[in-house]
PDB file with SEQRES, HELIX, SHEET and CRYST1 records, atoms N, CA, C and O in Angstrom:
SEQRES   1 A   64  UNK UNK UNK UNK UNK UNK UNK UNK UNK UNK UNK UNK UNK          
SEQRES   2 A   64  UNK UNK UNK UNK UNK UNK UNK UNK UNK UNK UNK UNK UNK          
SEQRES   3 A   64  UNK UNK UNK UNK UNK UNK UNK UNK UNK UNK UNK UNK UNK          
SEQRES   4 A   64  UNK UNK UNK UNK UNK UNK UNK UNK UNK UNK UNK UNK UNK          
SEQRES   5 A   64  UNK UNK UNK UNK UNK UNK UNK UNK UNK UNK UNK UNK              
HELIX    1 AA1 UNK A   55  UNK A   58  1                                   4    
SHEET    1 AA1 4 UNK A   2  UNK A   6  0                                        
SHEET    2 AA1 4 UNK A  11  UNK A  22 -1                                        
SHEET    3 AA1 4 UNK A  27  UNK A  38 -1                                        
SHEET    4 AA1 4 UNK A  46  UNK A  50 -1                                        
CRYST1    1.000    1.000    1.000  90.00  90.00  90.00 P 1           1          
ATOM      1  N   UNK A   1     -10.546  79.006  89.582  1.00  0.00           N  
ATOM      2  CA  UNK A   1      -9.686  77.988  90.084  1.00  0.00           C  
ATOM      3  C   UNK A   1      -8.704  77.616  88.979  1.00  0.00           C  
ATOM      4  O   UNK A   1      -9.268  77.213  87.962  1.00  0.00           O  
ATOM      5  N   UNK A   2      -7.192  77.658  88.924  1.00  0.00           N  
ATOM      6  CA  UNK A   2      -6.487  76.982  88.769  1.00  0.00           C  
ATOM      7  C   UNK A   2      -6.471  75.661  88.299  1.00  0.00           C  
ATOM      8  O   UNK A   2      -6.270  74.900  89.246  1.00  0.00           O  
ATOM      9  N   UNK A   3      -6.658  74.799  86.739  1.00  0.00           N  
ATOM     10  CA  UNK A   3      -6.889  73.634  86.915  1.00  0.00           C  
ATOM     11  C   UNK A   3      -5.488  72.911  86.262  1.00  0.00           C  
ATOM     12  O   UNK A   3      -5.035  71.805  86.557  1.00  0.00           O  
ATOM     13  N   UNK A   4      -5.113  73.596  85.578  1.00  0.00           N  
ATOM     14  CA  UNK A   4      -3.425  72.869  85.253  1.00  0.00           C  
ATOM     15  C   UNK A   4      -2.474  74.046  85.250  1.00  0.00           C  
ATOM     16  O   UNK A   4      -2.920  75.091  85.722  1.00  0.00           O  
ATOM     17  N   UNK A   5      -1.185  74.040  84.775  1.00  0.00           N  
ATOM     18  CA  UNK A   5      -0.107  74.649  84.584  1.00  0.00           C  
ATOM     19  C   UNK A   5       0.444  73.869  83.334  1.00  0.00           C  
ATOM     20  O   UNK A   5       0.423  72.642  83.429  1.00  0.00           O  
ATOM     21  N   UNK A   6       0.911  74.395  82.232  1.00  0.00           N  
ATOM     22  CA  UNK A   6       1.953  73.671  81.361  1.00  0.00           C  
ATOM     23  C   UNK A   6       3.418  74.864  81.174  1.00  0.00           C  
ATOM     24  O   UNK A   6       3.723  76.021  80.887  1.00  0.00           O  
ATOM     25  N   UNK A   7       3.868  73.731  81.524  1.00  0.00           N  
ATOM     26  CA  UNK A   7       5.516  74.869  81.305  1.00  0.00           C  
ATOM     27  C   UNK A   7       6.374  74.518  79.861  1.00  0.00           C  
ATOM     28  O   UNK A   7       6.713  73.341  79.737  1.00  0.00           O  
ATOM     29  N   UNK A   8       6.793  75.594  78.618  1.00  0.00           N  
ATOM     30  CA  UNK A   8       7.169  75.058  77.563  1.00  0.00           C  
ATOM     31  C   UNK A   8       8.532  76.393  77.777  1.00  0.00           C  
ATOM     32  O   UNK A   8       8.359  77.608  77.685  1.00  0.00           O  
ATOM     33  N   UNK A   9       9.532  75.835  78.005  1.00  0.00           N  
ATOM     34  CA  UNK A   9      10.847  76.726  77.733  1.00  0.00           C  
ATOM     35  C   UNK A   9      10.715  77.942  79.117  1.00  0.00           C  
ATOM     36  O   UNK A   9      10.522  77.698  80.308  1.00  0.00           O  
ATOM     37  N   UNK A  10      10.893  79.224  78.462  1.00  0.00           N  
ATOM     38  CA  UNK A  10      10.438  80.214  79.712  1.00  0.00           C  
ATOM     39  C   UNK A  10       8.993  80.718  79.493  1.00  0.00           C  
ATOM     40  O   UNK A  10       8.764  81.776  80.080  1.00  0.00           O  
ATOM     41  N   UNK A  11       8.090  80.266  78.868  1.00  0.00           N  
ATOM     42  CA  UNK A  11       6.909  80.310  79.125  1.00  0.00           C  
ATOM     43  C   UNK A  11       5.757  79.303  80.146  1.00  0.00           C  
ATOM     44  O   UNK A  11       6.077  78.368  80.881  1.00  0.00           O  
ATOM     45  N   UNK A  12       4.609  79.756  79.943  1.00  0.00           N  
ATOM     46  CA  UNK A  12       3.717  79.199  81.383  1.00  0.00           C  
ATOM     47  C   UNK A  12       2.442  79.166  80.931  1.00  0.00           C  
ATOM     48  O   UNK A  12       1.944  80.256  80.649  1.00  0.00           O  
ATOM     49  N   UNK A  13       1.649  77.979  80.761  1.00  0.00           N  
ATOM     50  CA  UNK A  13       0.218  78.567  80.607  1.00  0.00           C  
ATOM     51  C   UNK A  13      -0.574  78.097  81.810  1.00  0.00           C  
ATOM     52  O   UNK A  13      -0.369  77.097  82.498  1.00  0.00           O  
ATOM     53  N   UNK A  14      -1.375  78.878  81.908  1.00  0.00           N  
ATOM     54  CA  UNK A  14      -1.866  78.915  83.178  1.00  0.00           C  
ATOM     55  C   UNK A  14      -3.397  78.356  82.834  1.00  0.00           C  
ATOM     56  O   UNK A  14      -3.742  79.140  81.950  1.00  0.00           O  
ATOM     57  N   UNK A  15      -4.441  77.491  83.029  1.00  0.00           N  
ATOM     58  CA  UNK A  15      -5.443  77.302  82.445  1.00  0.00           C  
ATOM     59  C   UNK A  15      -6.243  77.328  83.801  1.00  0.00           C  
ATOM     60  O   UNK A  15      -6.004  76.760  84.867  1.00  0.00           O  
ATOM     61  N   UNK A  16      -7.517  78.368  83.336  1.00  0.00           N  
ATOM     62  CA  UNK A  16      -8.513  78.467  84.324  1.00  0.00           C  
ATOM     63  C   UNK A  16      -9.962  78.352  84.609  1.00  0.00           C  
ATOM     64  O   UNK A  16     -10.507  79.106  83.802  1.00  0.00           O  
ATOM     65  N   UNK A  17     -10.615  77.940  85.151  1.00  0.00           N  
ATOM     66  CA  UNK A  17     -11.639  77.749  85.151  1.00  0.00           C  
ATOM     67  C   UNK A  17     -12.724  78.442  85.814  1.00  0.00           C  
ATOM     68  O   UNK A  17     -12.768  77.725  86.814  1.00  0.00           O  
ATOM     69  N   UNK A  18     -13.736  79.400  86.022  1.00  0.00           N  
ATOM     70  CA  UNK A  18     -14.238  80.491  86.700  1.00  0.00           C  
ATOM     71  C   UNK A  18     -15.810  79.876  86.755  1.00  0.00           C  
ATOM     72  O   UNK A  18     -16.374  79.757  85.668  1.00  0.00           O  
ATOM     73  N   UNK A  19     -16.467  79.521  87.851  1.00  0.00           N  
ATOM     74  CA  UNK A  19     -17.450  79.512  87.980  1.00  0.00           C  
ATOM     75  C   UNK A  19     -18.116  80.391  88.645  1.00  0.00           C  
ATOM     76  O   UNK A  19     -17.196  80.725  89.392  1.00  0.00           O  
ATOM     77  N   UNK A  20     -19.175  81.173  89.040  1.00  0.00           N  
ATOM     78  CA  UNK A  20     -19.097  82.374  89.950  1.00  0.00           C  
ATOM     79  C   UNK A  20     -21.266  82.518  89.323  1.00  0.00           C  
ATOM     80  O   UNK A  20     -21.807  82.121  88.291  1.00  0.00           O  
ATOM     81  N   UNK A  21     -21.895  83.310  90.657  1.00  0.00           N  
ATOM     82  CA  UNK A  21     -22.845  83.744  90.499  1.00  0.00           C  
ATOM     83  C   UNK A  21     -22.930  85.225  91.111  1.00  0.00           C  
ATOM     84  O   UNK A  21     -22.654  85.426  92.294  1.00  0.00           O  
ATOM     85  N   UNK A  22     -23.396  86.429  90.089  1.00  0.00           N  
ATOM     86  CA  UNK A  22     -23.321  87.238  90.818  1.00  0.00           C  
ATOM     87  C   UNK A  22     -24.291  87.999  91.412  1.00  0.00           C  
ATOM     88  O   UNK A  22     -25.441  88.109  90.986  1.00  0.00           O  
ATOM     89  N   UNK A  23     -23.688  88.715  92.736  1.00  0.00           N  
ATOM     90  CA  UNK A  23     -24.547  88.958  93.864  1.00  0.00           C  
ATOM     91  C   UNK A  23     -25.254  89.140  94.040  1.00  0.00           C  
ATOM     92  O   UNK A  23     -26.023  88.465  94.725  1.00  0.00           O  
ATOM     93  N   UNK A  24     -25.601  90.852  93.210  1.00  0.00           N  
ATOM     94  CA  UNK A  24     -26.244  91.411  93.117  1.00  0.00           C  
ATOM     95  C   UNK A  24     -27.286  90.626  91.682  1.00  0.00           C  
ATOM     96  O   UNK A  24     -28.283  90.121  92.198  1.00  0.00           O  
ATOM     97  N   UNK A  25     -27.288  90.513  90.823  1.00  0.00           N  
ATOM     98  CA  UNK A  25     -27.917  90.059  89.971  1.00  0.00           C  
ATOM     99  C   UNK A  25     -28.413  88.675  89.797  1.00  0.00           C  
ATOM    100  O   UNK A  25     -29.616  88.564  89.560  1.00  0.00           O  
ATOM    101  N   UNK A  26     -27.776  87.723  89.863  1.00  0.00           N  
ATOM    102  CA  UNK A  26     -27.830  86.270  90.277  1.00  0.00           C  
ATOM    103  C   UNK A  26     -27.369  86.003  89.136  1.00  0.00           C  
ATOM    104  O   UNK A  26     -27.484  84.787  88.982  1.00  0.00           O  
ATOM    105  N   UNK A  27     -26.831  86.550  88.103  1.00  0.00           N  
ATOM    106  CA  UNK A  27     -26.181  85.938  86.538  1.00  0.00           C  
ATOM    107  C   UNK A  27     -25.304  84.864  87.192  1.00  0.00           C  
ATOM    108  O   UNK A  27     -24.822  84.943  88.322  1.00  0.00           O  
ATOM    109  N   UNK A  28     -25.147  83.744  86.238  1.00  0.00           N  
ATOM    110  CA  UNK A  28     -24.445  82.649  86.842  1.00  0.00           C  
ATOM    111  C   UNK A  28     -23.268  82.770  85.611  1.00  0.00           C  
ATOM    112  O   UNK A  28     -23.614  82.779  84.429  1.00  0.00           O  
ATOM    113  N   UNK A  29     -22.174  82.841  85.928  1.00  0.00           N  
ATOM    114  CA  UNK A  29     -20.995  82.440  84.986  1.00  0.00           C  
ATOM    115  C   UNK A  29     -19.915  81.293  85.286  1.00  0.00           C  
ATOM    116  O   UNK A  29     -19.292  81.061  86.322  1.00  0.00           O  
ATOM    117  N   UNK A  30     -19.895  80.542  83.822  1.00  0.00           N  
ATOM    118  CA  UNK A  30     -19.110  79.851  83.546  1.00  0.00           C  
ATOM    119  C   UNK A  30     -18.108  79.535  83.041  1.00  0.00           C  
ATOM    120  O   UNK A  30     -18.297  78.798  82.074  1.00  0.00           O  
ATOM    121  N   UNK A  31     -17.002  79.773  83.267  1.00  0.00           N  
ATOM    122  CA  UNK A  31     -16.406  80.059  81.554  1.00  0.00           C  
ATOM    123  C   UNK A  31     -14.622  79.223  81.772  1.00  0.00           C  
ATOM    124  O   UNK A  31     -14.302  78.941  82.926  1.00  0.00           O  
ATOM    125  N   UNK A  32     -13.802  78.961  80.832  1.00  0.00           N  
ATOM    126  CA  UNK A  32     -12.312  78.358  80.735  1.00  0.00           C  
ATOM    127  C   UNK A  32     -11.630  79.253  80.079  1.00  0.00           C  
ATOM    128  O   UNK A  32     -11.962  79.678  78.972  1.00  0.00           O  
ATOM    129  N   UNK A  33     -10.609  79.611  80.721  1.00  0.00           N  
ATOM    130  CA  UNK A  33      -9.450  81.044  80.376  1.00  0.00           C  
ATOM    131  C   UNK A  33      -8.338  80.471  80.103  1.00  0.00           C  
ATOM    132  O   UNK A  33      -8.144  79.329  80.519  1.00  0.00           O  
ATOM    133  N   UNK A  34      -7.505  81.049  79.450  1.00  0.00           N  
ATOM    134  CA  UNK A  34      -5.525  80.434  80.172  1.00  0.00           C  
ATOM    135  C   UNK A  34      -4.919  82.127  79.999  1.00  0.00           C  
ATOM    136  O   UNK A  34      -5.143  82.911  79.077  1.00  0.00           O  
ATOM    137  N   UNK A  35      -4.431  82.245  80.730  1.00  0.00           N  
ATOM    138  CA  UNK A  35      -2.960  83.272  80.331  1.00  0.00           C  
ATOM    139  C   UNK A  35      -1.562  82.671  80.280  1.00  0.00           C  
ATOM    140  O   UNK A  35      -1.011  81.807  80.962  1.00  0.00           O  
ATOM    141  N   UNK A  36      -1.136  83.474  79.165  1.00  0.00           N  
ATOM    142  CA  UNK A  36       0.302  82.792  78.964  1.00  0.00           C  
ATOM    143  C   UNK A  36       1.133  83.566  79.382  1.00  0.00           C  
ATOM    144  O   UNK A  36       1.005  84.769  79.154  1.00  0.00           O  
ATOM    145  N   UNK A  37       2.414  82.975  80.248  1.00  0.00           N  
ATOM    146  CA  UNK A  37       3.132  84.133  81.223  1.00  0.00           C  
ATOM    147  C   UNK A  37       4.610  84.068  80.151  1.00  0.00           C  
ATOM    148  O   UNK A  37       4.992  82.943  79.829  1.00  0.00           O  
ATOM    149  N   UNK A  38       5.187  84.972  79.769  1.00  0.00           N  
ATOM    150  CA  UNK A  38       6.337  84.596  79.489  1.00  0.00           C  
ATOM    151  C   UNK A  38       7.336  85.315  80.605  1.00  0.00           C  
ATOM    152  O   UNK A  38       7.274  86.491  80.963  1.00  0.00           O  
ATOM    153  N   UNK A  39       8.487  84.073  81.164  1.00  0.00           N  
ATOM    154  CA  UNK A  39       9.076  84.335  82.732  1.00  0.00           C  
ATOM    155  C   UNK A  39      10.702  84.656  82.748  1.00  0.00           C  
ATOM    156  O   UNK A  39      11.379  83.793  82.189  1.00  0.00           O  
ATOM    157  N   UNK A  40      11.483  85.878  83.362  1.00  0.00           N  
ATOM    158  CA  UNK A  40      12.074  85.974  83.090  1.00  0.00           C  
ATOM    159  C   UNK A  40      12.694  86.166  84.468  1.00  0.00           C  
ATOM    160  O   UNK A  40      12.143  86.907  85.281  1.00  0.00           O  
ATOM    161  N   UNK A  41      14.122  85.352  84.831  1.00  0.00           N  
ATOM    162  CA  UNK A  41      14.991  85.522  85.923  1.00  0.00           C  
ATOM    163  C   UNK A  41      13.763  85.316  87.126  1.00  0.00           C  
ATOM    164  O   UNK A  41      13.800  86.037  88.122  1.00  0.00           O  
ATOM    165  N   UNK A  42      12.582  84.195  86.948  1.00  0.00           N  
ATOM    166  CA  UNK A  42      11.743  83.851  87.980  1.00  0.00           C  
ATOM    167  C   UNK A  42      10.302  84.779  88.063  1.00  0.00           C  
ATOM    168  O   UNK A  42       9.393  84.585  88.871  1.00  0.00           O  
ATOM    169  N   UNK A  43      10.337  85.694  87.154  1.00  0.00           N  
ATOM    170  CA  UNK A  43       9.325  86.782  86.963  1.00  0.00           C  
ATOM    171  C   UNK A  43       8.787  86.369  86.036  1.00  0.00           C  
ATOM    172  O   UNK A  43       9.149  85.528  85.213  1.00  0.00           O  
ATOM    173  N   UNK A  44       7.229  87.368  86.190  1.00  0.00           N  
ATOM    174  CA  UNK A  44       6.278  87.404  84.864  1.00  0.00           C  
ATOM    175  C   UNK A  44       6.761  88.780  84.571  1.00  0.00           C  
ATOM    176  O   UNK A  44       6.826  89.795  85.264  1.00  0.00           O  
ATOM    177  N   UNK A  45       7.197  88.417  82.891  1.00  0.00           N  
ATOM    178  CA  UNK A  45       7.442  89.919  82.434  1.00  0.00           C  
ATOM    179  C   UNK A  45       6.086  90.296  81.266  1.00  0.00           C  
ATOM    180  O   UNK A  45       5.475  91.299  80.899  1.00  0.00           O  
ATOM    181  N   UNK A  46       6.084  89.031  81.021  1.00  0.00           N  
ATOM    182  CA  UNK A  46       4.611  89.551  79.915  1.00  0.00           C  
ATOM    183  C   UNK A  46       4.035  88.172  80.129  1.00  0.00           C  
ATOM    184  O   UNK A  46       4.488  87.038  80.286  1.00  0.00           O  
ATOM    185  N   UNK A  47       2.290  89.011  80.041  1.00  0.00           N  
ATOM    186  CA  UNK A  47       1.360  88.099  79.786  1.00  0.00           C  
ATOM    187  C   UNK A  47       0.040  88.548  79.032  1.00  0.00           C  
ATOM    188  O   UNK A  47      -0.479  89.663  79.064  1.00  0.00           O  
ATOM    189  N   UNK A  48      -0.446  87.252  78.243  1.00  0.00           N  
ATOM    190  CA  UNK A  48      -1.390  87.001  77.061  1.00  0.00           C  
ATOM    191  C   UNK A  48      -2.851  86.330  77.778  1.00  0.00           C  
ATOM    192  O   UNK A  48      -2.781  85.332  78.496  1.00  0.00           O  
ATOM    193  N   UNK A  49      -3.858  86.860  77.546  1.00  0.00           N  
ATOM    194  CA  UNK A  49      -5.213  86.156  78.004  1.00  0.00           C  
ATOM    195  C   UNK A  49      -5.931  85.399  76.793  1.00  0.00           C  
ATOM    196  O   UNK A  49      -6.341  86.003  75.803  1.00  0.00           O  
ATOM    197  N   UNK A  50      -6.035  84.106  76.956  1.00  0.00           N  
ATOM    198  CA  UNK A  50      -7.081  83.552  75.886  1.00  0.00           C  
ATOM    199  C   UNK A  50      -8.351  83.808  76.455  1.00  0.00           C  
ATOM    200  O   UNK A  50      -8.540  84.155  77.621  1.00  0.00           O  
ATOM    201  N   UNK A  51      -9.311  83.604  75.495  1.00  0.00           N  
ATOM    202  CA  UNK A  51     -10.637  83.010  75.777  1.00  0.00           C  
ATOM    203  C   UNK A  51     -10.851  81.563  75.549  1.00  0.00           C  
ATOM    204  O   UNK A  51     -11.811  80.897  75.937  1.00  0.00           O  
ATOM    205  N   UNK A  52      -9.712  81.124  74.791  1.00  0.00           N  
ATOM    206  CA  UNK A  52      -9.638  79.663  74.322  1.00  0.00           C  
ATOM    207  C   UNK A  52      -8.501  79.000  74.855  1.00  0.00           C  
ATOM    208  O   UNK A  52      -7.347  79.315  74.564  1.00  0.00           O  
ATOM    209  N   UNK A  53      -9.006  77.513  76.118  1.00  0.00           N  
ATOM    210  CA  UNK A  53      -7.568  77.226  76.508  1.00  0.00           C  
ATOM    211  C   UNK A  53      -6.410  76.565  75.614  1.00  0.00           C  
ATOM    212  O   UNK A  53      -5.202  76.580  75.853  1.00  0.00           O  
ATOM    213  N   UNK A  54      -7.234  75.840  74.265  1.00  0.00           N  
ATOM    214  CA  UNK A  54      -6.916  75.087  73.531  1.00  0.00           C  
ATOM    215  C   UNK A  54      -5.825  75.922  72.779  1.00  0.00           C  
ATOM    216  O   UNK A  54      -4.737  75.436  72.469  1.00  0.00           O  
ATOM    217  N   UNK A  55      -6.253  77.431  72.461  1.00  0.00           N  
ATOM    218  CA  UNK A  55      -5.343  78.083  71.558  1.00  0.00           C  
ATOM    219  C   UNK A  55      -4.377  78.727  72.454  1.00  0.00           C  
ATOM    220  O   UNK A  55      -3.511  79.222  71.733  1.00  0.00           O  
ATOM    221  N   UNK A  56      -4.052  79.012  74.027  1.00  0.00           N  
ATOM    222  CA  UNK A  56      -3.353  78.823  74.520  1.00  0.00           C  
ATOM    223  C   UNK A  56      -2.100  77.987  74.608  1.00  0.00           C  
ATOM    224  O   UNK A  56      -1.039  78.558  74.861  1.00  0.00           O  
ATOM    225  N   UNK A  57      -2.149  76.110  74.337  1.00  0.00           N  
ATOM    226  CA  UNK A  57      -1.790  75.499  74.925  1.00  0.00           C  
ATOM    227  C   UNK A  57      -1.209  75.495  73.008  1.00  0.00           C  
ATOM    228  O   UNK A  57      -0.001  75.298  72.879  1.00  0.00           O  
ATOM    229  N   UNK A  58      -1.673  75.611  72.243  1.00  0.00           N  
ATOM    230  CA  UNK A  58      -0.988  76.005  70.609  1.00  0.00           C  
ATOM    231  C   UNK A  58      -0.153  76.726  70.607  1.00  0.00           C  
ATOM    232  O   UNK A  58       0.872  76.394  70.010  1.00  0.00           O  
ATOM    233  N   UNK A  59      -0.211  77.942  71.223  1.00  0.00           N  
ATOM    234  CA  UNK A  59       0.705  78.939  71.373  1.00  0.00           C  
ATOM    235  C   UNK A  59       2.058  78.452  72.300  1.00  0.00           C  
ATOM    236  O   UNK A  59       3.185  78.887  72.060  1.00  0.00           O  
ATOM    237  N   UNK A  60       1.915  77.976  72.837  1.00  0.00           N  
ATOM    238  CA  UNK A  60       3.633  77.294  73.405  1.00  0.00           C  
ATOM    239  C   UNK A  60       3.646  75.914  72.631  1.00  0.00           C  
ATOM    240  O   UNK A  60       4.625  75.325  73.087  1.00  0.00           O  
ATOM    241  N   UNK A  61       3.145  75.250  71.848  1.00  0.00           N  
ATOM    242  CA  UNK A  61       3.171  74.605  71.095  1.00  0.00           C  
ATOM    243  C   UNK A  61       3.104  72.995  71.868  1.00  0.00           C  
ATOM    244  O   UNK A  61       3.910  72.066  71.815  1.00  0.00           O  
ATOM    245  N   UNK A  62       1.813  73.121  72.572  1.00  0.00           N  
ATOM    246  CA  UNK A  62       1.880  71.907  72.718  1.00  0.00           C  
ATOM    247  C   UNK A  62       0.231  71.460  72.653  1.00  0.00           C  
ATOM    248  O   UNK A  62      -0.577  72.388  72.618  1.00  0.00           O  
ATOM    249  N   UNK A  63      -0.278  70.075  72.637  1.00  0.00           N  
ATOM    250  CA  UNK A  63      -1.664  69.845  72.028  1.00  0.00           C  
ATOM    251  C   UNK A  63      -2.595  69.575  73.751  1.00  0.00           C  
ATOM    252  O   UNK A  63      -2.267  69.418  74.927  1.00  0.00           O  
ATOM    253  N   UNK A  64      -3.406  69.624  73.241  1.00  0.00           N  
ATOM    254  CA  UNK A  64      -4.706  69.960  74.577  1.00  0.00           C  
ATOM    255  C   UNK A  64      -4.547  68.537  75.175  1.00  0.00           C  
ATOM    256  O   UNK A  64      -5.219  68.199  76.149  1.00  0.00           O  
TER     257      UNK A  64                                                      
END                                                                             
């Protein structure tokens, strides 16, 4: 799920949140992502995956 958006210039961070159990196994996962989109003429032309949303939200330079 989707839990914020921060927009800094033509970049995007996207911060996510994944809860999920799986099917076959019953492993339960938890975990907080962001990808950073950098957007061009309304497009994603490149994008970056954290494991950390915090160092995400550093990287366009703004604080958690």
């Amino acid at each position: 799920m989707i839990q914020d958006t921060v927009v800094a210039g033509d970049r995007v961070a996207v911060l996510i949140h994944l809860a999920a159990v799986g099917r076959a196994s019953g492993i339960e996962v938890d975990t907080r992502y962001a990808h950073v989109w950098t957007m061009r003429d309304g497009k994603g032309v490149e994008v970056d995956a954290y494991r950390d949303p915090d160092a995400a939200l550093r990287e366009l330079g703004v604080s958690a």
